[in-house]
FIKEDREN-361757 format. One record per residue: x, y negated, z negated of N, C-alpha, C in turn; residue number from 1; residue in three letters; chain. Coordinates in nm, 3 decimals, always signed. Layout:
<sites>
SITE       nc1       nc2       nc3      cac1      cac2      cac3       cc1       cc2       cc3   num   residuo   cadena
SITE         X         Y         Z         X         Y         Z         X         Y         Z   NUM       ALA        A
...
</sites>
This chain:
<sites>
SITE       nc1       nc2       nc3      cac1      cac2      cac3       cc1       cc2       cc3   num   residuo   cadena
SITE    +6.590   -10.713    -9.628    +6.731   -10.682    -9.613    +6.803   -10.812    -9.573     1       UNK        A
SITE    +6.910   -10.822    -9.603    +7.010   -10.941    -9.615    +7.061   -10.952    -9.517     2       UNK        A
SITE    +7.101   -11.046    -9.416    +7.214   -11.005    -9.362    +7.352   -10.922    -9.344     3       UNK        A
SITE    +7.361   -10.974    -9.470    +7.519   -10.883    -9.533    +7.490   -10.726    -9.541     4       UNK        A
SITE    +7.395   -10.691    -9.592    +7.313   -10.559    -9.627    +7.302   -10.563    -9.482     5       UNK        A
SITE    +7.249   -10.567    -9.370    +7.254   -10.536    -9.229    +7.409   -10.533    -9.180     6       UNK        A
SITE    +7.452   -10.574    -9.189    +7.587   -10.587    -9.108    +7.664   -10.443    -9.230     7       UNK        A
SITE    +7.679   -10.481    -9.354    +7.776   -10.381    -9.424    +7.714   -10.228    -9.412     8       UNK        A
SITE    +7.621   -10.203    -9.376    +7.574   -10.056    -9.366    +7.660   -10.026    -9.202     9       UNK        A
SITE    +7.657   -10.032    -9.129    +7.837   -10.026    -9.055    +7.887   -10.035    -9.047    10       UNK        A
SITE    +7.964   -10.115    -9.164    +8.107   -10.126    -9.213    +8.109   -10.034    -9.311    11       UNK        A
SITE    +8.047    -9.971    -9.375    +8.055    -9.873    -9.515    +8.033    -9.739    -9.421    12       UNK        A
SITE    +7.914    -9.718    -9.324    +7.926    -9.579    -9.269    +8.088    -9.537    -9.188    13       UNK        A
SITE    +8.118    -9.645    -9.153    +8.247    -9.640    -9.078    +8.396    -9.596    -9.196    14       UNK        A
SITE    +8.378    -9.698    -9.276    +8.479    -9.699    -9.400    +8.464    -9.598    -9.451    15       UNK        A
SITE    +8.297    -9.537    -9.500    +8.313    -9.430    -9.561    +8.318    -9.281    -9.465    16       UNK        A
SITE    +8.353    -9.251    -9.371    +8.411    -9.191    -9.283    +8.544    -9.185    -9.292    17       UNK        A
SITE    +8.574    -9.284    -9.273    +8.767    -9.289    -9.257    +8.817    -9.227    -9.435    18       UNK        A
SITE    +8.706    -9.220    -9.501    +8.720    -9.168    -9.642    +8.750    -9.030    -9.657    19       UNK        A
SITE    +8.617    -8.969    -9.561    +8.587    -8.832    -9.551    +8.701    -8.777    -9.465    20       UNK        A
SITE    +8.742    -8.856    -9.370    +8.864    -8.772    -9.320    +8.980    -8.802    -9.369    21       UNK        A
SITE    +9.068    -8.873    -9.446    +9.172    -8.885    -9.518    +9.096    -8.730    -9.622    22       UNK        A
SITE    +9.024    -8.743    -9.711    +9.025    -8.647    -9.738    +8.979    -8.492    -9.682    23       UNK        A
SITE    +8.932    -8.466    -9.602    +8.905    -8.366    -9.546    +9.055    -8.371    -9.499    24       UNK        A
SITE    +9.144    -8.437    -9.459    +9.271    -8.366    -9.388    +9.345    -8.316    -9.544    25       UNK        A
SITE    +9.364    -8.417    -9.616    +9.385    -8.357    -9.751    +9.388    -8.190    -9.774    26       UNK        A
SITE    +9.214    -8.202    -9.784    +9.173    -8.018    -9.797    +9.256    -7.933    -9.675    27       UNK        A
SITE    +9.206    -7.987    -9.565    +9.273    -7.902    -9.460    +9.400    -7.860    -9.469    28       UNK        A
SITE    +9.485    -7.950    -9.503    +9.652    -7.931    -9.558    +9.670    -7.842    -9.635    29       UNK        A
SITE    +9.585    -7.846    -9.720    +9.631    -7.754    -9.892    +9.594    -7.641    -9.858    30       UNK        A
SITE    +9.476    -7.636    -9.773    +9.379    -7.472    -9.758    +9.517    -7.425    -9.665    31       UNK        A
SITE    +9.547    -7.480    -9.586    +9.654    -7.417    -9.510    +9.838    -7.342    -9.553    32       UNK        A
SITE    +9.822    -7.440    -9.635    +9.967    -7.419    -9.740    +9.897    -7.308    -9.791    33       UNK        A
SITE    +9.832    -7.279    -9.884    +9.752    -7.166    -9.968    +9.790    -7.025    -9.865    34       UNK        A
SITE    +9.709    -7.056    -9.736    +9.719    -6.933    -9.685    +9.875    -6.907    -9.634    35       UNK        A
SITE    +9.897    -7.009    -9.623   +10.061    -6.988    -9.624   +10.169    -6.906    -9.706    36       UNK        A
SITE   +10.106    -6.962    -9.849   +10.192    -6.883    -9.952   +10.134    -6.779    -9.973    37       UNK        A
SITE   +10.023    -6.738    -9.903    +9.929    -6.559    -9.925   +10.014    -6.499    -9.816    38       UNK        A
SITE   +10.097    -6.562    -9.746   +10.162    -6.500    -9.628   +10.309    -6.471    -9.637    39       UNK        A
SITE   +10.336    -6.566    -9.756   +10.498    -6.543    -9.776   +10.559    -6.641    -9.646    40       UNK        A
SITE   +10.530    -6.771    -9.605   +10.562    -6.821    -9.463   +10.553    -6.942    -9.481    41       UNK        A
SITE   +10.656    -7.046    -9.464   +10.710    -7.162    -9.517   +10.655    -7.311    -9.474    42       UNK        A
SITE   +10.599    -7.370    -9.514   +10.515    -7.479    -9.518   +10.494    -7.584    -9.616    43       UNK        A
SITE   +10.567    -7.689    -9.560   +10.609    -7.791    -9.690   +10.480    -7.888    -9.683    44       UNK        A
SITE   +10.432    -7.918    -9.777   +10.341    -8.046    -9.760   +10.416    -8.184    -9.800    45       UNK        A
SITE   +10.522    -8.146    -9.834   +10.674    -8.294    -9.854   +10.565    -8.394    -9.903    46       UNK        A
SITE   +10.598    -8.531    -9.965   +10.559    -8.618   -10.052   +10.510    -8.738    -9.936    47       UNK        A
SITE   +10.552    -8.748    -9.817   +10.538    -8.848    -9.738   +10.364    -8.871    -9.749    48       UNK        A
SITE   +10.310    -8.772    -9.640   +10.162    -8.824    -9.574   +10.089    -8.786    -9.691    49       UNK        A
SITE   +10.159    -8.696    -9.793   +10.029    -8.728    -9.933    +9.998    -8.931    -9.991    50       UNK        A
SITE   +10.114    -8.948    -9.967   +10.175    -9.045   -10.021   +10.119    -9.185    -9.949    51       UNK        A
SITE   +10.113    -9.180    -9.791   +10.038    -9.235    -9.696    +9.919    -9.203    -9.729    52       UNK        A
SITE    +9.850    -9.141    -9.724    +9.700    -9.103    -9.769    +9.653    -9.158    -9.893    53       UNK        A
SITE    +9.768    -9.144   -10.009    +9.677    -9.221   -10.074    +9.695    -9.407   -10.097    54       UNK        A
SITE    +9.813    -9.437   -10.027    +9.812    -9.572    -9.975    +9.685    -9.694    -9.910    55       UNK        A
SITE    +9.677    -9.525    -9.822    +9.566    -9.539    -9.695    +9.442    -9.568    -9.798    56       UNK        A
SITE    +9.405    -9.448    -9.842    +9.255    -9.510    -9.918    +9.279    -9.651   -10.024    57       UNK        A
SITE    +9.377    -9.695   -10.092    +9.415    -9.769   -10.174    +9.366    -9.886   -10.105    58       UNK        A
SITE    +9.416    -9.882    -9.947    +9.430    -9.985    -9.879    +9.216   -10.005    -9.878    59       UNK        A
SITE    +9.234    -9.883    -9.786    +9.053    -9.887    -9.742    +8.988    -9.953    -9.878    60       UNK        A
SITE    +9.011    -9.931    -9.990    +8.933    -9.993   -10.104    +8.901   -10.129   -10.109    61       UNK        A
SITE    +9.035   -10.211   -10.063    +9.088   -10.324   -10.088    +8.982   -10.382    -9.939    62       UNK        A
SITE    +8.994   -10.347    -9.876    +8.912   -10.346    -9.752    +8.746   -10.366    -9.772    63       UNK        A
SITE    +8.695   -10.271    -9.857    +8.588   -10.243    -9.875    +8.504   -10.378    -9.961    64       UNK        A
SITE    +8.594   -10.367   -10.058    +8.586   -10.506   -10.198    +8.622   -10.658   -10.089    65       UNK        A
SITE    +8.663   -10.640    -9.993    +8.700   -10.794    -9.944    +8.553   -10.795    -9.844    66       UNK        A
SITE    +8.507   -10.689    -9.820    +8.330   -10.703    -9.750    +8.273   -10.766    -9.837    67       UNK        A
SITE    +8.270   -10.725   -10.018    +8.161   -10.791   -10.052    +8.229   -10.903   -10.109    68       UNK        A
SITE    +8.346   -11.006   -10.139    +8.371   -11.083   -10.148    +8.330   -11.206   -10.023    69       UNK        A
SITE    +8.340   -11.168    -9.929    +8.305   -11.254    -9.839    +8.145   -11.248    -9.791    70       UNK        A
SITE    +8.074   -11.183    -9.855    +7.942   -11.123    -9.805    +7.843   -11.267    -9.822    71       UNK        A
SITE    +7.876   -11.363    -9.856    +7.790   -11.521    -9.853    +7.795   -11.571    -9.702    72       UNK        A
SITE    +7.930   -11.515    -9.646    +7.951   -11.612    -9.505    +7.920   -11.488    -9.429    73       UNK        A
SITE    +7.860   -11.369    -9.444    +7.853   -11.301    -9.310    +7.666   -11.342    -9.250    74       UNK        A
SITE    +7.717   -11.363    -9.139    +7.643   -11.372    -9.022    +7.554   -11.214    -9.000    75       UNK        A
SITE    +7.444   -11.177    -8.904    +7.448   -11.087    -8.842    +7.416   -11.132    -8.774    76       UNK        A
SITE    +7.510   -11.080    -8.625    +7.511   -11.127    -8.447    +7.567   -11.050    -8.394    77       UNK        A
SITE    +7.547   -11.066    -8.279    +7.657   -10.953    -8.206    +7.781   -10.965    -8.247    78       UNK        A
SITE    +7.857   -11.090    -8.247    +7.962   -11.095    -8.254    +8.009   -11.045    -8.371    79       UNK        A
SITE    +7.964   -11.034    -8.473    +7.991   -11.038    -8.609    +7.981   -10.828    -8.598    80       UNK        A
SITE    +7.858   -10.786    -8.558    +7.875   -10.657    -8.530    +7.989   -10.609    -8.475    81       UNK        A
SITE    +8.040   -10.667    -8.334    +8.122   -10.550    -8.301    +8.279   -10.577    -8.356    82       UNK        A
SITE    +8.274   -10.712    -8.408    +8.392   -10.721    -8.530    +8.433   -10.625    -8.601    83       UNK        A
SITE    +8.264   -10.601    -8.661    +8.278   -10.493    -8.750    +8.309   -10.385    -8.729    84       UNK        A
SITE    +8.304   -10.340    -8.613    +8.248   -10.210    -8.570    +8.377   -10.192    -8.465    85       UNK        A
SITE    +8.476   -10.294    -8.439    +8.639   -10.277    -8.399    +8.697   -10.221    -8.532    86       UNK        A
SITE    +8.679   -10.372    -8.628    +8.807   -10.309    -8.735    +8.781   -10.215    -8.843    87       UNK        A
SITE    +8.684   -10.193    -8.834    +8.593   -10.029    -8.895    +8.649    -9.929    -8.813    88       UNK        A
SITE    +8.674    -9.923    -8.696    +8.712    -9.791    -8.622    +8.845    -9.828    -8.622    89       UNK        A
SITE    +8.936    -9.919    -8.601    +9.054    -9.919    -8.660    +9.109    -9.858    -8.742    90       UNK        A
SITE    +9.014    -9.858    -8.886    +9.047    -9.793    -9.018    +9.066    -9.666    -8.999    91       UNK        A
SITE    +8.916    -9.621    -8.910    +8.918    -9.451    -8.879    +9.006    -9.397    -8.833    92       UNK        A
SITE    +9.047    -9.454    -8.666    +9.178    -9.403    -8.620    +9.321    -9.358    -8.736    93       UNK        A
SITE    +9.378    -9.524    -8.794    +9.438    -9.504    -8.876    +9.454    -9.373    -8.986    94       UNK        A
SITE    +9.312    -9.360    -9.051    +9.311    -9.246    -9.105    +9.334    -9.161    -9.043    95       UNK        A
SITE    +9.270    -9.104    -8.940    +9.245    -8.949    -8.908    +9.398    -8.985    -8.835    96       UNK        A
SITE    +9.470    -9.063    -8.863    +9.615    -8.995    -8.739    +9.702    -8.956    -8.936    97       UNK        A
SITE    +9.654    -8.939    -9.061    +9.740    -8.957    -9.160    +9.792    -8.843    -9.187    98       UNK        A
SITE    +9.700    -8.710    -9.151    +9.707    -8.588    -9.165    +9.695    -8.544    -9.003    99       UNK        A
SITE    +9.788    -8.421    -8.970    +9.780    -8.341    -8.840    +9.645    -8.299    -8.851   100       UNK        A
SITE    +9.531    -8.239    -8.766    +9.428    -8.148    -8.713    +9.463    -7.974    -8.697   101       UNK        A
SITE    +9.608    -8.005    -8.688    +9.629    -7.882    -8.683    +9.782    -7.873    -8.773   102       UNK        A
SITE    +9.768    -7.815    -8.900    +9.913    -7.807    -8.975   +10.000    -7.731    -8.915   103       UNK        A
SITE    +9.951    -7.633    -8.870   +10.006    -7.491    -8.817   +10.089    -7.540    -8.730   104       UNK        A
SITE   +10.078    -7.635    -8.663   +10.225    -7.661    -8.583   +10.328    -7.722    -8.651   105       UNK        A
SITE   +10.339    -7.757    -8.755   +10.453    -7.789    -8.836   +10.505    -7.684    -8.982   106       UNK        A
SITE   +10.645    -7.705    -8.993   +10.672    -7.607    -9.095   +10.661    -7.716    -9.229   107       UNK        A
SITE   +10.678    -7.843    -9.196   +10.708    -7.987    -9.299   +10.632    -8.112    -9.253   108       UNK        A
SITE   +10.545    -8.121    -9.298   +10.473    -8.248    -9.294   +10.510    -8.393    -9.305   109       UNK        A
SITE   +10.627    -8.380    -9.322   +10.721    -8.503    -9.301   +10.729    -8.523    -9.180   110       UNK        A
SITE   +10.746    -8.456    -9.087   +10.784    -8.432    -8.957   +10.671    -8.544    -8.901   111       UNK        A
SITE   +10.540    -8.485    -8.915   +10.406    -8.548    -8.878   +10.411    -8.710    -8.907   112       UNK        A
SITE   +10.479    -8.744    -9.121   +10.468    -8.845    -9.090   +10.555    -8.932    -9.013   113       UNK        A
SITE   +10.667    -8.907    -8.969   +10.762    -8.949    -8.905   +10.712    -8.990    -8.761   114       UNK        A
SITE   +10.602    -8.909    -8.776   +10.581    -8.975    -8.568   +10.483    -9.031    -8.569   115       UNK        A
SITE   +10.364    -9.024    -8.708   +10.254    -9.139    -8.679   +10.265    -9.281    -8.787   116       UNK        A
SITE   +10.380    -9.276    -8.880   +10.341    -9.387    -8.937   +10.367    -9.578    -8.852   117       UNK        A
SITE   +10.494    -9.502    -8.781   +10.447    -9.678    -8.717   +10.310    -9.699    -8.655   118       UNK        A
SITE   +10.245    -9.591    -8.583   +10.140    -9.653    -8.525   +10.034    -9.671    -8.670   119       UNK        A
SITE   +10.024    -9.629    -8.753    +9.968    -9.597    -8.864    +9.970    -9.757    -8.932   120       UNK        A
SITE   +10.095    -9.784    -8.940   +10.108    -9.938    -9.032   +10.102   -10.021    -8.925   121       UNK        A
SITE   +10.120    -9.963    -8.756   +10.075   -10.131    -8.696    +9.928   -10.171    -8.702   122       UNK        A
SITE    +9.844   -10.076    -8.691    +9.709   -10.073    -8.685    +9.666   -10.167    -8.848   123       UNK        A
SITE    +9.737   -10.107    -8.979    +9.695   -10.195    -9.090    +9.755   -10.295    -9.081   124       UNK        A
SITE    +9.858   -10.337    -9.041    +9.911   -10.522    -9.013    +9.826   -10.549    -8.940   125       UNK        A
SITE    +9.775   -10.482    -8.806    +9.692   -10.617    -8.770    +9.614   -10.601    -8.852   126       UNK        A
SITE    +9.503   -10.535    -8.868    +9.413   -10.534    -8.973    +9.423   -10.649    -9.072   127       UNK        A
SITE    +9.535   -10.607    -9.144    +9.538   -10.737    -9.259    +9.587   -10.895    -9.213   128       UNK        A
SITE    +9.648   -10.931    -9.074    +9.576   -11.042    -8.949    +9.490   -11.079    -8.925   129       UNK        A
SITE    +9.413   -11.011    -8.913    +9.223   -11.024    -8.885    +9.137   -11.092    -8.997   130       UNK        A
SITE    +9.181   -10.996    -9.119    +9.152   -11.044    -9.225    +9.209   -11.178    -9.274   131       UNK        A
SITE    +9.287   -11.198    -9.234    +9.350   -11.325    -9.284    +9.293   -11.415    -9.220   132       UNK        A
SITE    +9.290   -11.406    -9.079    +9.239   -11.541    -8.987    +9.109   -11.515    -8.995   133       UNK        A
SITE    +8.999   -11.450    -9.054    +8.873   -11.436    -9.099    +8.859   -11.559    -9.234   134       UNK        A
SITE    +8.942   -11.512    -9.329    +8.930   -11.548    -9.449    +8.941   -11.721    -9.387   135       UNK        A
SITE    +9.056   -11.744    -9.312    +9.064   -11.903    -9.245    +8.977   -11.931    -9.219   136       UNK        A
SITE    +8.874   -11.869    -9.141    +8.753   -11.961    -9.074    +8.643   -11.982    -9.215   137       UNK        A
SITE    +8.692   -11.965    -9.329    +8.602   -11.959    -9.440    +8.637   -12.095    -9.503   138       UNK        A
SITE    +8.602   -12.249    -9.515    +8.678   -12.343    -9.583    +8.683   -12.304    -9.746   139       UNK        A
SITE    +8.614   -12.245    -9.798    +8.591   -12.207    -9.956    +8.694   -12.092   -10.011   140       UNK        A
SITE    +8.698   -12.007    -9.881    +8.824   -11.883    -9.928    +8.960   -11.943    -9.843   141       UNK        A
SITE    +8.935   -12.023    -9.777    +9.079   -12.057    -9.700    +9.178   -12.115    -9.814   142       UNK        A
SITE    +9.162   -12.223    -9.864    +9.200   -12.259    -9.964    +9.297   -12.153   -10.069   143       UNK        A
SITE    +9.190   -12.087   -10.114    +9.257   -12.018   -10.205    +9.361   -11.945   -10.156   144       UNK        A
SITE    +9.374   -11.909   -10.045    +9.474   -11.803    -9.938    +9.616   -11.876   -10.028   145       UNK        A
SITE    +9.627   -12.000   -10.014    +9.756   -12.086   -10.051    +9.835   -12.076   -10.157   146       UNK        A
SITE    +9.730   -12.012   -10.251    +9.775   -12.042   -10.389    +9.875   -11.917   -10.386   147       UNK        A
SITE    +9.976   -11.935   -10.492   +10.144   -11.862   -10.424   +10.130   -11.724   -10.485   148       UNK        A
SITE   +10.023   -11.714   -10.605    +9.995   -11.517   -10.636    +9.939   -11.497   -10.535   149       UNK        A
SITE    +9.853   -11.535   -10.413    +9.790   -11.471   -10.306    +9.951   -11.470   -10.190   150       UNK        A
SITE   +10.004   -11.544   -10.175   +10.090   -11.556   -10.064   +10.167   -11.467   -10.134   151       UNK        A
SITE   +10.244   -11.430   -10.214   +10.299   -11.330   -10.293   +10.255   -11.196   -10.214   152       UNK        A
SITE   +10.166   -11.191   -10.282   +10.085   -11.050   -10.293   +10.072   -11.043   -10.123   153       UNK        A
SITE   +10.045   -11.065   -10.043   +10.023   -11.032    -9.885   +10.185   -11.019    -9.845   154       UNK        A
SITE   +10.210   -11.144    -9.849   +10.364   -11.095    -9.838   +10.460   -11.001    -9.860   155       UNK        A
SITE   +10.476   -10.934    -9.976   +10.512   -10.796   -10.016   +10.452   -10.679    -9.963   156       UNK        A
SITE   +10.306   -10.724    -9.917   +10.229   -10.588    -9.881   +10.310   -10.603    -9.719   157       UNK        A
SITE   +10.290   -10.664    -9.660   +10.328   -10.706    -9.516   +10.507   -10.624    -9.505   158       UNK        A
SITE   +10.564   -10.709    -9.572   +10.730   -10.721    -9.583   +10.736   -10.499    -9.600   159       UNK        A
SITE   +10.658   -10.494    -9.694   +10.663   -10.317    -9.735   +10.604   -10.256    -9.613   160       UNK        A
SITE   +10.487   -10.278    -9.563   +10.439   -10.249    -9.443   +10.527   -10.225    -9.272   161       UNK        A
SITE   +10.606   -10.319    -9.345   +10.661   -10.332    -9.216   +10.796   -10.269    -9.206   162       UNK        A
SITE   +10.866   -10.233    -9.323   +10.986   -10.129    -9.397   +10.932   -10.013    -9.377   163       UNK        A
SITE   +10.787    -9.937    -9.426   +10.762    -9.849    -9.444   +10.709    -9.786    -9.283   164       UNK        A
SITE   +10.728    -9.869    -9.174   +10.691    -9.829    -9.063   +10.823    -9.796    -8.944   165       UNK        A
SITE   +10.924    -9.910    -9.061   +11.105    -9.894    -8.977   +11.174    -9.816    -9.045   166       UNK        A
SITE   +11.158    -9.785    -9.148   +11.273    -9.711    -9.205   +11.222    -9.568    -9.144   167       UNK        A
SITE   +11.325    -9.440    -9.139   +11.342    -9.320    -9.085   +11.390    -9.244    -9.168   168       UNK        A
SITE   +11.437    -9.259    -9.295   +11.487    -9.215    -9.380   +11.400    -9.167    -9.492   169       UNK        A
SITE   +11.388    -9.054    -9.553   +11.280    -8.971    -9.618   +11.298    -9.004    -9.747   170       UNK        A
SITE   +11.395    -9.029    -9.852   +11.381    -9.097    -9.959   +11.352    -9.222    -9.993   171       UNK        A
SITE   +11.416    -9.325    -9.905   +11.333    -9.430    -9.856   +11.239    -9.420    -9.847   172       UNK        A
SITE   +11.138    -9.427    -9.737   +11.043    -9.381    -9.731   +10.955    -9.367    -9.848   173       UNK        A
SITE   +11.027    -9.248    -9.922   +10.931    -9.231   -10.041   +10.919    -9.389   -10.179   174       UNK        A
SITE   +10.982    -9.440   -10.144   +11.042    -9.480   -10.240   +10.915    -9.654   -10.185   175       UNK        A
SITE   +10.959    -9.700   -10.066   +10.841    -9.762   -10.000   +10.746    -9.707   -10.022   176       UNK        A
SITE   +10.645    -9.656    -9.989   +10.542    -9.611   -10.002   +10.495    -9.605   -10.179   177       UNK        A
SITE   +10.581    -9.581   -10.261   +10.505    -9.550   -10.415   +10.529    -9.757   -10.445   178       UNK        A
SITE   +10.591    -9.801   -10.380   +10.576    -9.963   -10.367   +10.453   -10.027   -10.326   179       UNK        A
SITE   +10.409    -9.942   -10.221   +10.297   -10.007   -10.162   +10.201    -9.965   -10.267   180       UNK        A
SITE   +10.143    -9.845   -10.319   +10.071    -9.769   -10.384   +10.076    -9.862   -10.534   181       UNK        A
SITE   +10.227    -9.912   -10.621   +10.194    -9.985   -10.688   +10.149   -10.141   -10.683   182       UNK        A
SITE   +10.186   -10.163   -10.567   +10.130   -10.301   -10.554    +9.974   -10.328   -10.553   183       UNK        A
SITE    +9.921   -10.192   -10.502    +9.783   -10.231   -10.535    +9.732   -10.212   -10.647   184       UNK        A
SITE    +9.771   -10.074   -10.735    +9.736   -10.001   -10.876    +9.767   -10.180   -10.926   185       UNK        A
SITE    +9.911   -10.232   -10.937    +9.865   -10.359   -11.016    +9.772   -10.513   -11.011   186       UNK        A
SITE    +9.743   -10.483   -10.896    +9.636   -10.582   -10.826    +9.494   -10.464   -10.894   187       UNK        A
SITE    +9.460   -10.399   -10.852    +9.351   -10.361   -10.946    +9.324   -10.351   -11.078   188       UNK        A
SITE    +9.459   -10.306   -11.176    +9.404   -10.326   -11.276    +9.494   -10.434   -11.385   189       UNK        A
SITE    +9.477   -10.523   -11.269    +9.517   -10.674   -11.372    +9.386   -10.742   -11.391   190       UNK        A
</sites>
């Protein structure tokens, strides 16, 4: 076993966790709306935290693919573990705050995202901080950081990140968020 292969099997059990609960809140949402409309009793799942959710995993992907891009310079050490094993549970938190635990206290799921997305996008700015001043201590990937489609591309994610955590306004909002969602759809399939 590799180093990288030692260290990424807790970054992937972690990542792929924060997977299972973005979607398990998913299910939980819908199963709940369902019994909702078997009840005749009003329950919006609104476009927001679908919309965050699938940001969220968009993001986690991008996350996942930058493990094995950098997987030449990982170390295994302590230090390098509980790195991992901070901004791995970072991810989780993030997720599991994307969807309520309990729908039933809301009639509109907008509501929900309205009170967790700043903490939601501060947790992925730093995140994508970490990552950045990671990628720095790399002289082979530092470099490339410079070149102006990479400064572009972080920049917009950041600049949207940071709109999509101030604005309060629900069409907004929507309108950020399918920004963030395309910025990655075109980073993946360019």
């Amino acid at each position: 076993m590799s180093e990288f292969e030692f260290v990424f099997v807790l970054y992937s059990l972690i990542l792929g966790l924060s997977l299972v609960e973005l979607l398990s809140g998913i299910g939980r949402t819908l199963e709940f709306k369902l019994a909702r409309n078997a009840d005749d009793k009003a329950f919006a799942i609104g476009w927001l935290s679908p919309l965050l959710a699938l940001f969220v995993i968009l993001d986690l992907l991008s996350f996942w693919l930058f493990a094995w891009r950098v997987r030449d310079s990982v170390t295994a050490s302590t230090s390098t573990m509980f790195g991992v094993l901070v901004f791995s549970s970072a991810y989780f938190l993030a997720s599991r705050l994307v969807f309520p635990s309990s729908p039933e206290n809301f009639s509109d799921l907008d509501t929900h995202y309205f009170r967790v997305r700043r903490v939601v996008f501060a947790m992925l700015i730093v995140m994508v901080a970490v990552q950045y001043a990671f990628l720095l201590s790399i002289p082979d990937l530092a470099a490339q950081l410079h070149a102006p489609l990479n400064l572009i591309a972080t920049g917009a994610l950041i600049a949207l990140m940071l709109a999509a955590a101030a604005i309060s306004h629900r069409k907004a909002s929507i309108v950020v968020l399918a920004l963030l969602i395309l910025r990655y759809l075109l980073i993946y399939l360019r």
